[in-house]
N, C-alpha and C positions, 0 to 999 in steps of 0.2 A: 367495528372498531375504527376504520377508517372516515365515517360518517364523524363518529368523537373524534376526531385528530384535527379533523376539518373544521369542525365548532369549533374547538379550541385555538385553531388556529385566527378562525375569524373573528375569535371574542379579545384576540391580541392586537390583530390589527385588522382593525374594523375598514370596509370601504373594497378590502382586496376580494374578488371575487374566487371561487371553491378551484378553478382548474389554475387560475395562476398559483395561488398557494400550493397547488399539489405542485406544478412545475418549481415555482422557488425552493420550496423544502428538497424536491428530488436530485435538482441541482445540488442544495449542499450537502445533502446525503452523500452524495457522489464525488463531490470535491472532497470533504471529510474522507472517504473511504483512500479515493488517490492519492491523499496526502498522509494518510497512515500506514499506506502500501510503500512508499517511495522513504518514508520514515524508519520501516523495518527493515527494508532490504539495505540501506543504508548504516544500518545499526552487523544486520550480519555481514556485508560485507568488510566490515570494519573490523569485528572480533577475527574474520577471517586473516584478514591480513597481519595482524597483532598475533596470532598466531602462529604467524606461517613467519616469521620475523623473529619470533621467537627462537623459535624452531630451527631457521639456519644459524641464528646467532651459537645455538647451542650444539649443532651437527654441522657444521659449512660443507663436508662430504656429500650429505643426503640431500644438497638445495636443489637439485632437478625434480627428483622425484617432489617433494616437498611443496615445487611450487606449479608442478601440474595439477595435482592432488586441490592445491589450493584454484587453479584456473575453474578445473573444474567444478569444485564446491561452489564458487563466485556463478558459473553459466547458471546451477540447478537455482540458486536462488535469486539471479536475474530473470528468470523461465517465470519462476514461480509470482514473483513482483508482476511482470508483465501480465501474466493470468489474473491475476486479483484485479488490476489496472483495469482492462478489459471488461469484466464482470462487473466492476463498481459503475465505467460507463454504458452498459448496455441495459445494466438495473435502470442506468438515466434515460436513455435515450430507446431503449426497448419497448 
């Protein structure tokens, strides 16, 4: 399969040789992947805080617990961004 990825690649743009194409494509595999990682944790940390805003607006008593509840939700899904991040460059550069 990788042989056909390679052809295809070469039949698009002709002159580039098999391992720089495998490098360019891995590259933007890899930047894609970064940038859809850093896209999602973005997205939930956002809902998180729209939440959590909500949430004191509607209990202003409960805003401590409320907003550890939420620090911590924000660390597991900056944890979890960082792991993708990492993976997406090691698939590169591995």
């Amino acid at each position: 399969m990788l042989d056909t990825l390679l052809g295809a690649i070469q039949a698009v743009t002709p002159g580039i040789e098999a391992e720089a194409a495998r490098n360019l494509y891995s590259l933007l595999g890899a930047t894609i992947g970064a940038g859809l990682t850093v896209i999602g944790a973005a997205f939930g940390i956002g809902r998180i805080g729209k939440a959590a805003t909500e949430s004191i607006a509607r209990q202003p008593e409960a805003a401590g617990s409320i907003q550890t509840a939420m620090i911590i939700t924000a660390a597991l899904i900056e944890g979890i961004a960082l792991f993708a991040l990492v993976i997406a460059l090691l698939v590169r550069f591995g």
